[in-house]
C-alpha positions, 0 to 999 in steps of 0.5 A, a space after each residue: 500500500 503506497 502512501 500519500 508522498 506530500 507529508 514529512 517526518 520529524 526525527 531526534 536521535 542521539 548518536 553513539 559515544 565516540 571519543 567519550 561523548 554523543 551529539 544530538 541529530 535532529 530536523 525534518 526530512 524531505 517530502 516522500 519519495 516512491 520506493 517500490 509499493 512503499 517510499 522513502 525520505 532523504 534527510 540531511 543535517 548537522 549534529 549538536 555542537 559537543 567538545 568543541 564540534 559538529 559533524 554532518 549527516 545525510 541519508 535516506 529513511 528505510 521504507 514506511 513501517 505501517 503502525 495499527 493506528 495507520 500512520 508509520 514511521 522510517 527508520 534511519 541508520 547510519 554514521 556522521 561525517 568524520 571530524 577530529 578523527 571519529 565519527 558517530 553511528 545513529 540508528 532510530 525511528 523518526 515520528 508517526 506521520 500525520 
């Protein structure tokens, strides 16, 4: 079942700790993109400052995960830009669609 594509999601995940701390990941993605019977989004972003730095994110969602109340959720995984010689993986679900 293909879903609406004109709608996006919000998301806040806090990534791995590297480099003993973690930085925050939040924004909005894009609007919908068909993927097969289902669709994606692409999302793009820079981290919360932490010790003195940022990293830069980007990605597509997984496909929409259909919830019993109708709406869904995506789910992204990945890992930052490198700055200071490490980077952070992310992994979470962004918020229902409306």
């Amino acid at each position: 079942m293909r879903t609406g594509l004109n709608h996006v999601h919000g998301f806040s995940f806090v990534t791995s700790v590297n480099d003993q701390h973690s930085h925050t990941m939040a924004g909005e993605t894009s609007l919908g993109v068909a993927y097969g019977v289902s669709h994606v989004h692409c999302y793009k972003g820079t981290t919360s400052w932490n010790r003195g730095h940022v990293h830069y994110y980007s990605g597509i969602t997984g496909p929409a995960v259909y919830l019993a109340d109708g709406s869904h959720v995506h789910c992204h995984r990945g890992t930052t830009a490198m700055e200071y010689n490490h980077s952070h993986y992310y992994c979470g679900t962004d918020y229902p669609s409306c």
